[in-house]
N, CA, C and O atoms as a printed pandas DataFrame, in Angstrom:
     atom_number atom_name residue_name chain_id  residue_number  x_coord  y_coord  z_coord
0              1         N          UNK        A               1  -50.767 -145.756  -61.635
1              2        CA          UNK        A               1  -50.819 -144.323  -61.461
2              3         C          UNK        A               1  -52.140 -143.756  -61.992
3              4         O          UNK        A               1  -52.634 -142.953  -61.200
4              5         N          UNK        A               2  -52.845 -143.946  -63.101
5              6        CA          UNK        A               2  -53.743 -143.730  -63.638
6              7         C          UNK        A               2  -55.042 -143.770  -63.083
7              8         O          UNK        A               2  -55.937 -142.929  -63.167
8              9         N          UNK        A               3  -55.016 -145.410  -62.211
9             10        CA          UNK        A               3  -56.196 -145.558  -61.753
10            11         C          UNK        A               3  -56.170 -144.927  -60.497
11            12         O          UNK        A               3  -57.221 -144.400  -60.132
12            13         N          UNK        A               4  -55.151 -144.869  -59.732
13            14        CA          UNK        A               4  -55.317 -144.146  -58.433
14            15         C          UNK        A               4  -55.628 -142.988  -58.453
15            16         O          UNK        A               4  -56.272 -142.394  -57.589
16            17         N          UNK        A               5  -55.053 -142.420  -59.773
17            18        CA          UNK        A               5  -55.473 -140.689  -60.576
18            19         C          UNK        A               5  -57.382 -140.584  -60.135
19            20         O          UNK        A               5  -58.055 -139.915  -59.350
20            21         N          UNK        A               6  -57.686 -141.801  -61.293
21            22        CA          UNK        A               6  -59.631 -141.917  -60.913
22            23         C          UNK        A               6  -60.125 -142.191  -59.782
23            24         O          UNK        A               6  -61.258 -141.931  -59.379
24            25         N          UNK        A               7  -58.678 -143.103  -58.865
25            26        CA          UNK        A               7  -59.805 -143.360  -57.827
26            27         C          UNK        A               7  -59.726 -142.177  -56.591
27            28         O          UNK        A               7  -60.188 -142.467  -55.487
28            29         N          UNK        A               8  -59.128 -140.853  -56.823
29            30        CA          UNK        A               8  -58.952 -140.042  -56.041
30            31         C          UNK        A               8  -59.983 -138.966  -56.797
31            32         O          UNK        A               8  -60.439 -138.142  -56.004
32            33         N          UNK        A               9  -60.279 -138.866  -57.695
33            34        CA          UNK        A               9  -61.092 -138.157  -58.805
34            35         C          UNK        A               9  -62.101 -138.512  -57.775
35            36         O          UNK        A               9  -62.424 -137.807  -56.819
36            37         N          UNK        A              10  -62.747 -140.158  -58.204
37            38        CA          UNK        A              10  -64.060 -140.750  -57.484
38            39         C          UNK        A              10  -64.344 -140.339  -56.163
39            40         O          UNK        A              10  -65.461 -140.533  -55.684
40            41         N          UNK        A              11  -63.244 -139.671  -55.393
41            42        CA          UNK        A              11  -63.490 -140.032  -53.823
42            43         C          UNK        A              11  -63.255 -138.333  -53.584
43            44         O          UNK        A              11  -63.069 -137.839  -52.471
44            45         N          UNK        A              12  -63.313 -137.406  -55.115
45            46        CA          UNK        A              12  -63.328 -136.378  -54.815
46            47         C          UNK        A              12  -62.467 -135.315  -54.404
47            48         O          UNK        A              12  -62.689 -134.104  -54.401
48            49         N          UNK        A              13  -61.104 -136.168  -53.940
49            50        CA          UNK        A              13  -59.678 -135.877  -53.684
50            51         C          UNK        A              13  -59.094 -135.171  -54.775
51            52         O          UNK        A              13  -58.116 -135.575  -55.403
52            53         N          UNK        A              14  -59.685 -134.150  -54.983
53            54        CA          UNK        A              14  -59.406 -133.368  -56.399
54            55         C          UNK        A              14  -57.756 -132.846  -55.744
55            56         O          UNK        A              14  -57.248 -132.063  -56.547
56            57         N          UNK        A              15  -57.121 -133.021  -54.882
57            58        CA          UNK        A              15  -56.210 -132.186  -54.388
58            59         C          UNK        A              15  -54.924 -133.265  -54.697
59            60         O          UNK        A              15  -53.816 -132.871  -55.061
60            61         N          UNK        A              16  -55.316 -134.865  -54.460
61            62        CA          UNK        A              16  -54.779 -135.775  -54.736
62            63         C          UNK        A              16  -54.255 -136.122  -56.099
63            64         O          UNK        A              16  -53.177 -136.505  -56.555
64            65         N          UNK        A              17  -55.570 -135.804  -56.618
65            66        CA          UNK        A              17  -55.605 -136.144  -58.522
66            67         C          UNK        A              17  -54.733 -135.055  -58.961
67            68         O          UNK        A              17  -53.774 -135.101  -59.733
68            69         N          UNK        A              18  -55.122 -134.296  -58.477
69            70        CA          UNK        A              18  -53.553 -132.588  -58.863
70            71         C          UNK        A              18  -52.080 -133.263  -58.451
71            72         O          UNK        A              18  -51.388 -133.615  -59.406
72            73         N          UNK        A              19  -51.570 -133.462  -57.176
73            74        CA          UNK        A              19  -50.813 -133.872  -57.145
74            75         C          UNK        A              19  -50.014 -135.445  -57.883
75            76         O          UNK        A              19  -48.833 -135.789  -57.830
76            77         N          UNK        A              20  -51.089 -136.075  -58.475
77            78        CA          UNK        A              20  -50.280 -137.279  -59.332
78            79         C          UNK        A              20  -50.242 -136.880  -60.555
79            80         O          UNK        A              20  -49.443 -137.480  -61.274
80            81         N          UNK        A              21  -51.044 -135.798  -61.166
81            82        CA          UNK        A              21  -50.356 -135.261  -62.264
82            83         C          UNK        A              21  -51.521 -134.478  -63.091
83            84         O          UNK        A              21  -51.488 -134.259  -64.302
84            85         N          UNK        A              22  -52.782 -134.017  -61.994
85            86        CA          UNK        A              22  -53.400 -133.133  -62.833
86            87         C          UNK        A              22  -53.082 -131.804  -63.157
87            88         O          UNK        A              22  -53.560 -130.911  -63.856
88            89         N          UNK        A              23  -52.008 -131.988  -62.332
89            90        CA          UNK        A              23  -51.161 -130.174  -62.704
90            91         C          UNK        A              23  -50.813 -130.464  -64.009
91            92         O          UNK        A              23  -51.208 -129.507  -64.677
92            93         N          UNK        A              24  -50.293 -131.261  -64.711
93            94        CA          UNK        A              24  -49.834 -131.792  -66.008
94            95         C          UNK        A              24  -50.540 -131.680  -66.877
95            96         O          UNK        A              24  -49.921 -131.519  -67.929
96            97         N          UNK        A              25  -52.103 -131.683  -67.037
97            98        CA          UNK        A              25  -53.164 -131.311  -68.090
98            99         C          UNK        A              25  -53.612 -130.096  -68.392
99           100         O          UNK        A              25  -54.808 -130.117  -68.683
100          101         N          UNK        A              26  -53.028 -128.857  -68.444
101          102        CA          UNK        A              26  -53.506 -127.994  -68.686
102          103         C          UNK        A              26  -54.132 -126.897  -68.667
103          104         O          UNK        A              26  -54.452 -125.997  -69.444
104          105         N          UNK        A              27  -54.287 -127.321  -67.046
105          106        CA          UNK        A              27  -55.749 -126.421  -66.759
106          107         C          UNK        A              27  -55.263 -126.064  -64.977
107          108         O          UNK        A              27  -54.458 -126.713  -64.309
108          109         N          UNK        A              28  -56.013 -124.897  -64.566
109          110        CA          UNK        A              28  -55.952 -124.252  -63.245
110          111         C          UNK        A              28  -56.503 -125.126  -62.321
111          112         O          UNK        A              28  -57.403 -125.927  -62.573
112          113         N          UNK        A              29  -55.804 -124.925  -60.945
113          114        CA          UNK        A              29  -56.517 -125.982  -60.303
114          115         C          UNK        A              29  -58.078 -125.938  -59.765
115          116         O          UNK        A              29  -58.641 -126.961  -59.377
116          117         N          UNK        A              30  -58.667 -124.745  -59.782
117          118        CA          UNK        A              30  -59.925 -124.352  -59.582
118          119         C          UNK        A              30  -60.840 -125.084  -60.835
119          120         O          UNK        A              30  -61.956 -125.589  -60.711
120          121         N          UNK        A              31  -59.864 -124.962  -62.306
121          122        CA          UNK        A              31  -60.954 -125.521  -63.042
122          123         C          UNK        A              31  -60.961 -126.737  -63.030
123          124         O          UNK        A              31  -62.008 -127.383  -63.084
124          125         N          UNK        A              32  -59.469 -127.410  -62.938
125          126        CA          UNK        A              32  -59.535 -128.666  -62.910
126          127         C          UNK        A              32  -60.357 -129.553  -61.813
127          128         O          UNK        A              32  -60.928 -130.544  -62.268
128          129         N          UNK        A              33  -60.439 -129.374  -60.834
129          130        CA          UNK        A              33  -61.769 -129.665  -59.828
130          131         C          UNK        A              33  -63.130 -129.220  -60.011
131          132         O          UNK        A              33  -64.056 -129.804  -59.449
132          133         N          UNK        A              34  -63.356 -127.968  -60.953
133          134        CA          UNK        A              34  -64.378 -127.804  -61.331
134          135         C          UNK        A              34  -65.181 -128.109  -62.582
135          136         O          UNK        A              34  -66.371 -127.826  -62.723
136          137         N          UNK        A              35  -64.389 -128.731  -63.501
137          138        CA          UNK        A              35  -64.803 -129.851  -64.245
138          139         C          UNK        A              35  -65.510 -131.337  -64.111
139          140         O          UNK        A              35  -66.350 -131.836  -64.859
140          141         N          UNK        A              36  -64.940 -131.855  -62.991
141          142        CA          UNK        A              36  -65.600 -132.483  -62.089
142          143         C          UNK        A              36  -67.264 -132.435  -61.710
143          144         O          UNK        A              36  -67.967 -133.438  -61.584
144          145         N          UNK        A              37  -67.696 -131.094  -61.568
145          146        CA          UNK        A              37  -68.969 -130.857  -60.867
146          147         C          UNK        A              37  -70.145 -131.660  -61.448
147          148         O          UNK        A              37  -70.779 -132.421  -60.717
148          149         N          UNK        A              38  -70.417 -131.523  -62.619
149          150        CA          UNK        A              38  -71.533 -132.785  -62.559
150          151         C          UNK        A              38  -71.872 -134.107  -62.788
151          152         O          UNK        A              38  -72.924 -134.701  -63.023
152          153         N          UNK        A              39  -70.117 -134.570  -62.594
153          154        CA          UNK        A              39  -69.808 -136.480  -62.383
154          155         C          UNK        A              39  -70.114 -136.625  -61.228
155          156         O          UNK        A              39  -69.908 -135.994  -60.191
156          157         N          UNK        A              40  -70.950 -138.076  -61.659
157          158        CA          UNK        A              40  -71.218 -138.778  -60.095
158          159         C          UNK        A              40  -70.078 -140.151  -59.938
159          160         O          UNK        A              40  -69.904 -140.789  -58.900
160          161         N          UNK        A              41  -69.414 -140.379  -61.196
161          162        CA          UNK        A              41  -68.784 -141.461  -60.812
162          163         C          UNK        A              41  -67.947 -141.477  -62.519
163          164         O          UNK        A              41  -68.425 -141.035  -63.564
164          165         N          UNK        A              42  -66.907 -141.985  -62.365
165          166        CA          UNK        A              42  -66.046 -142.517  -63.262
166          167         C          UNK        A              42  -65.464 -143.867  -63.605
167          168         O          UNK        A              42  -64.606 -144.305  -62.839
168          169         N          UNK        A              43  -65.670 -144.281  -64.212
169          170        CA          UNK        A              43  -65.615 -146.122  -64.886
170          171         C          UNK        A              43  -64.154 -146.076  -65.527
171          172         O          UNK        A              43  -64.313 -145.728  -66.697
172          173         N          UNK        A              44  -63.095 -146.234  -65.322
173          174        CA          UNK        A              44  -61.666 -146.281  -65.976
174          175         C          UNK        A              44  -61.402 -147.805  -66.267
175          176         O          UNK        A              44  -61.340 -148.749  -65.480
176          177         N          UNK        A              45  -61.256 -147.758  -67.715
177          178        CA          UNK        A              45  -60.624 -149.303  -68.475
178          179         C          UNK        A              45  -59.293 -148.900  -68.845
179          180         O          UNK        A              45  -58.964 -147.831  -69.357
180          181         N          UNK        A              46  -58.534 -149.918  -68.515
181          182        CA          UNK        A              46  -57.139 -149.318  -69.173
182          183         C          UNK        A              46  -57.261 -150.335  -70.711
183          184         O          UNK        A              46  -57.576 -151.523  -70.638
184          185         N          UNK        A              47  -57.034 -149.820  -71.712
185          186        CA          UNK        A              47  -57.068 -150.795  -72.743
186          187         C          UNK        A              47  -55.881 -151.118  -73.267
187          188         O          UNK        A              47  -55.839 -151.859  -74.249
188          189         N          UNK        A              48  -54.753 -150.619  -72.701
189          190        CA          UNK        A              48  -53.624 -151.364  -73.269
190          191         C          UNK        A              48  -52.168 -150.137  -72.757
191          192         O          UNK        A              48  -52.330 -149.024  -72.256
192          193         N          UNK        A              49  -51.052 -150.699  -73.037
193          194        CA          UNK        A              49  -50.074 -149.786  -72.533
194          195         C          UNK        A              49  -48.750 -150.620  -73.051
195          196         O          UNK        A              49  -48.416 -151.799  -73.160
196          197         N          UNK        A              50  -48.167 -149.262  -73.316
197          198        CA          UNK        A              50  -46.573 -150.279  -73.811
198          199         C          UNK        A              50  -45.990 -148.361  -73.579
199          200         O          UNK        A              50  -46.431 -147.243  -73.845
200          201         N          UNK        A              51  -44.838 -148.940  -72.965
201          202        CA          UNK        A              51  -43.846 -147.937  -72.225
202          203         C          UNK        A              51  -44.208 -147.286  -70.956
203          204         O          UNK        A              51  -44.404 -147.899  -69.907
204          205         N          UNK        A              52  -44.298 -145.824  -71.129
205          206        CA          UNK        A              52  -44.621 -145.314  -70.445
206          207         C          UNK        A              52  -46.648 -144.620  -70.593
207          208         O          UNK        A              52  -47.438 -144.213  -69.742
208          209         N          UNK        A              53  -46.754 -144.830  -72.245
209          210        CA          UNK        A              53  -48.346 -144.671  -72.372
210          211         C          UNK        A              53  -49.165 -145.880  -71.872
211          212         O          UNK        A              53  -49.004 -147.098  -71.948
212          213         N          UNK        A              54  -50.143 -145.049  -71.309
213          214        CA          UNK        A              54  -51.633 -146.283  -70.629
214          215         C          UNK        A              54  -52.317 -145.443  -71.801
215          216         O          UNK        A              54  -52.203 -144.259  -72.118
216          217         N          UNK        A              55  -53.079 -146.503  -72.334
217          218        CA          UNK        A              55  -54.332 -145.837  -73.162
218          219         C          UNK        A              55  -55.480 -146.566  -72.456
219          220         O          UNK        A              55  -55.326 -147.668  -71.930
220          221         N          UNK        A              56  -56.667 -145.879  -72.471
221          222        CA          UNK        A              56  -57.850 -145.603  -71.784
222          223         C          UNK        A              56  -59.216 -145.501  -72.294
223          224         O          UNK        A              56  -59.405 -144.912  -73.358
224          225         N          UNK        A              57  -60.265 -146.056  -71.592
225          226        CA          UNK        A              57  -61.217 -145.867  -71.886
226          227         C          UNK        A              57  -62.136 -145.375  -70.613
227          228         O          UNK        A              57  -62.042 -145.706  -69.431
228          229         N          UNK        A              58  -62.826 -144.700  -71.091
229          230        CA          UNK        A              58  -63.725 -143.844  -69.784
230          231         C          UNK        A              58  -64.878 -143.470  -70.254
231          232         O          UNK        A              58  -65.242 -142.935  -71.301
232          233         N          UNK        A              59  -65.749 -144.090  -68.664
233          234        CA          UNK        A              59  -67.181 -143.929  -69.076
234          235         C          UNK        A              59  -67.438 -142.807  -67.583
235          236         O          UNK        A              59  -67.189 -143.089  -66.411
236          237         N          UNK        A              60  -67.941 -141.655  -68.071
237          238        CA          UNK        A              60  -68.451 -141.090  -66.879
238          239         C          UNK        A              60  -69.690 -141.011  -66.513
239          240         O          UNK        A              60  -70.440 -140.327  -67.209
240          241         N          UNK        A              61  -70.185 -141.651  -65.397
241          242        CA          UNK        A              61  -71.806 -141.218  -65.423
242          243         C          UNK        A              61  -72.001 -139.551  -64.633
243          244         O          UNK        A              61  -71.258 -139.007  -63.816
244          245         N          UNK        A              62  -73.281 -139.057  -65.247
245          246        CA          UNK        A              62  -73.172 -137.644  -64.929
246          247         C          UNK        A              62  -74.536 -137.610  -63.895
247          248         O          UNK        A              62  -75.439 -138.447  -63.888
248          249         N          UNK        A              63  -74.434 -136.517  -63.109
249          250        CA          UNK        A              63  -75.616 -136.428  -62.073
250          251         C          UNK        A              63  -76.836 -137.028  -62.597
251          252         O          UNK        A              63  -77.491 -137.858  -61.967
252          253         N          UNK        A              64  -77.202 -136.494  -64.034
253          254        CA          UNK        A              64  -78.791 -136.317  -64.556
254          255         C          UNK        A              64  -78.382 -137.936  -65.180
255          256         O          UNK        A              64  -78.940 -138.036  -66.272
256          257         N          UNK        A              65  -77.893 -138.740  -64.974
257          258        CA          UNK        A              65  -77.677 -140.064  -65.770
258          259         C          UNK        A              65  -77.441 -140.219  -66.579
259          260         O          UNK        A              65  -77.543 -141.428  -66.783
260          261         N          UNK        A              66  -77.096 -139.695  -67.438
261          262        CA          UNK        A              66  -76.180 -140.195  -69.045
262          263         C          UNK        A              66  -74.958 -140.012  -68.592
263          264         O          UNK        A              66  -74.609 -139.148  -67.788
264          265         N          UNK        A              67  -73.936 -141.258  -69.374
265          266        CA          UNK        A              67  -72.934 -141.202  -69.518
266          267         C          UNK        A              67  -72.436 -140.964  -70.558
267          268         O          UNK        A              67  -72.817 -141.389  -71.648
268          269         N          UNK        A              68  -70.777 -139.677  -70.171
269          270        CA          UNK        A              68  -70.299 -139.608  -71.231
270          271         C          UNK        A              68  -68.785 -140.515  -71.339
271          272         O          UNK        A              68  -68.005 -140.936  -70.484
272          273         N          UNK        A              69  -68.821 -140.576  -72.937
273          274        CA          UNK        A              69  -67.870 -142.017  -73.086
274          275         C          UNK        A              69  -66.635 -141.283  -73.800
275          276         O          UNK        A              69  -66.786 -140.591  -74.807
276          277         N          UNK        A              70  -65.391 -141.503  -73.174
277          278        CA          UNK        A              70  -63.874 -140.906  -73.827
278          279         C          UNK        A              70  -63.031 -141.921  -73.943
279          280         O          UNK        A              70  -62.856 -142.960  -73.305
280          281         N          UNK        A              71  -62.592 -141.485  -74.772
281          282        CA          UNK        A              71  -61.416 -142.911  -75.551
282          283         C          UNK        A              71  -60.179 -141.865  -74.992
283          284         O          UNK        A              71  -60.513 -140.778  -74.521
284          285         N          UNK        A              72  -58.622 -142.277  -75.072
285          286        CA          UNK        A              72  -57.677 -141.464  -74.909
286          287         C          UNK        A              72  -56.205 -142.144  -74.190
287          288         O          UNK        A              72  -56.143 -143.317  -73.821
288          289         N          UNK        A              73  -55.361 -141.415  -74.108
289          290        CA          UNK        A              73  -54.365 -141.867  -73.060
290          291         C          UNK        A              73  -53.355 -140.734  -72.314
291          292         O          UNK        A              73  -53.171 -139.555  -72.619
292          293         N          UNK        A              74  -52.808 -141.489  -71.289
293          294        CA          UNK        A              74  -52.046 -140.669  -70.359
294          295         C          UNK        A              74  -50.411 -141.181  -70.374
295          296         O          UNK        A              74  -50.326 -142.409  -70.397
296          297         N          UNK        A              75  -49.649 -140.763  -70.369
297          298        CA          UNK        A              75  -48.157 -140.226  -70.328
298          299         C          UNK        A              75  -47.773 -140.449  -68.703
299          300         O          UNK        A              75  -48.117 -139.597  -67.884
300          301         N          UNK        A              76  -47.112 -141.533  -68.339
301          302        CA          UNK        A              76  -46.635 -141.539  -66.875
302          303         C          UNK        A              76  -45.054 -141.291  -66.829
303          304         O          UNK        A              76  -44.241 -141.867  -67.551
304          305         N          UNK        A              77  -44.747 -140.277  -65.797
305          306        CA          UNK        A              77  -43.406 -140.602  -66.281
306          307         C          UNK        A              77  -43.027 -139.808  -64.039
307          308         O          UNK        A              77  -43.673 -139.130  -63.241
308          309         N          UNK        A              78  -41.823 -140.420  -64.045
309          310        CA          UNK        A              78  -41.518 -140.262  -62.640
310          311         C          UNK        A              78  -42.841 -140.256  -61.221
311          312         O          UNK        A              78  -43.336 -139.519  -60.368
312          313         N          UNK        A              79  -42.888 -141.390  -61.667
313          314        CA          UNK        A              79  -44.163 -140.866  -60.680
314          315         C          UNK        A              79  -45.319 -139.967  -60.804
315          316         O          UNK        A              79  -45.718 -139.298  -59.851
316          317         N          UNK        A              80  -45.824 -139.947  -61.890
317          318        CA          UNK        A              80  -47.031 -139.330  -62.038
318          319         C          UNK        A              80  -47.366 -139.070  -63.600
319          320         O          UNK        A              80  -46.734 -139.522  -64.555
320          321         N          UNK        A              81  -48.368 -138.337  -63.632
321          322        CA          UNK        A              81  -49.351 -138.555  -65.011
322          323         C          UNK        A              81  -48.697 -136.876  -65.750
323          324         O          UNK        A              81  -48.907 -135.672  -65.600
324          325         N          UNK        A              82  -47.872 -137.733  -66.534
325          326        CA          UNK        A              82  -47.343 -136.248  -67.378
326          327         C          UNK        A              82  -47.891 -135.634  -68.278
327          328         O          UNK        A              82  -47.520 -134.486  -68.523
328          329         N          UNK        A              83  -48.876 -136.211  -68.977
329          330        CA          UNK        A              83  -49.408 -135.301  -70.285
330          331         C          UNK        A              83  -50.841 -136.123  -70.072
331          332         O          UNK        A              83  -50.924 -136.746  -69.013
332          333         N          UNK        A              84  -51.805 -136.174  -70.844
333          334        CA          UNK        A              84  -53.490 -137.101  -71.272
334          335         C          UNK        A              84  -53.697 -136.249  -72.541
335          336         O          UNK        A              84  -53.170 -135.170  -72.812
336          337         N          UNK        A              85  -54.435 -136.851  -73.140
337          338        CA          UNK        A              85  -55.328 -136.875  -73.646
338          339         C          UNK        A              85  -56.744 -137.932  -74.086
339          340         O          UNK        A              85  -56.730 -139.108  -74.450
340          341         N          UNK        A              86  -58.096 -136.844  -73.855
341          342        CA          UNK        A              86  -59.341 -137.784  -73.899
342          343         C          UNK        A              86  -59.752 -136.665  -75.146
343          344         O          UNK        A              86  -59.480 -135.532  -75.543
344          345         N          UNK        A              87  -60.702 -137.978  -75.485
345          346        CA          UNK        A              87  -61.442 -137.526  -76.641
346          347         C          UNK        A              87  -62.891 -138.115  -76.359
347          348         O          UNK        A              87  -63.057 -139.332  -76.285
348          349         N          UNK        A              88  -63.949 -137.198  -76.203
349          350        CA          UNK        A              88  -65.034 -137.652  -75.900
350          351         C          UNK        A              88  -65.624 -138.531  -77.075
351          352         O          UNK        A              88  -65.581 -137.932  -78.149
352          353         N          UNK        A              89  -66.119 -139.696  -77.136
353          354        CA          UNK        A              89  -67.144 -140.110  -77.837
354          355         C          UNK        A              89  -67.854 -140.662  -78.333
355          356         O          UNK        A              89  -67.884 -141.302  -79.384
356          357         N          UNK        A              90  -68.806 -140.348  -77.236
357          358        CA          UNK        A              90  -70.246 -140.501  -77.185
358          359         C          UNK        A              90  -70.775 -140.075  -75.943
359          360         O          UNK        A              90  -70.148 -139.763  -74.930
360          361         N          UNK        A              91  -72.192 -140.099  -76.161
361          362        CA          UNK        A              91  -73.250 -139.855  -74.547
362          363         C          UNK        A              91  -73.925 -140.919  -74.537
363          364         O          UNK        A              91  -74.086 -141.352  -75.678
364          365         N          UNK        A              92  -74.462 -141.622  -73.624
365          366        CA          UNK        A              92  -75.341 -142.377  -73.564
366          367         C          UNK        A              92  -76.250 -142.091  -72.522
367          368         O          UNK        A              92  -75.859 -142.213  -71.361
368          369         N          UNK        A              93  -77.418 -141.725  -72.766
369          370        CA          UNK        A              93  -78.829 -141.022  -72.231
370          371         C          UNK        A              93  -79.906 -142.088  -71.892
371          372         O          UNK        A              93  -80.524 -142.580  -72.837
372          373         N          UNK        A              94  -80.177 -142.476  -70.660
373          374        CA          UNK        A              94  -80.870 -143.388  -70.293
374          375         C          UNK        A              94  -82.362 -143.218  -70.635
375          376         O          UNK        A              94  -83.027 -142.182  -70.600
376          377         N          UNK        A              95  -82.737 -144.455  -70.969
377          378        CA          UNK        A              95  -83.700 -144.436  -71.749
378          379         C          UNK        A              95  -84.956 -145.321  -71.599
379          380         O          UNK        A              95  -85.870 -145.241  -72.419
């Protein structure tokens, strides 16, 4: 569920990523697609999971090339992504 979450993110399907459970994070759907705007791509590691939590690692690269790096996890429950949390940290600024 998670990764199909990113790989609809990646392909821009912000309408997709709402429906598996970005309605679930918090945010309007205008912003939640508009958070998005200056990723060019998203790197999703799942680092481990027991129940219904996936915990996560995420590297986003951003238009201007640095990536930013979030540790965190997501909550699956009936078919889709019920709760997340990310915690950014770090940037990495090409160099």
């Amino acid at each position: 569920m998670v990764s199909a979450f990113y790989a609809a993110i990646n392909a821009q399907d912000y309408a997709t990523a709402w429906k598996l459970g970005g309605d679930n994070l918090g945010f309007t759907y205008s912003a939640f697609a508009a958070g998005f705007a200056g990723t060019a791509h998203d790197s999703l590691t799942i680092t481990g999971q027991q129940g219904n939590t996936v915990d996560v690692h995420l590297e986003a690269l951003q238009n201007d090339g640095s990536t930013k790096v979030y540790d965190g996890f997501y909550l699956v429950s009936n078919g889709q992504i019920s709760e997340g949390r990310l915690s950014q940290t770090g940037t990495v600024v090409p160099g």
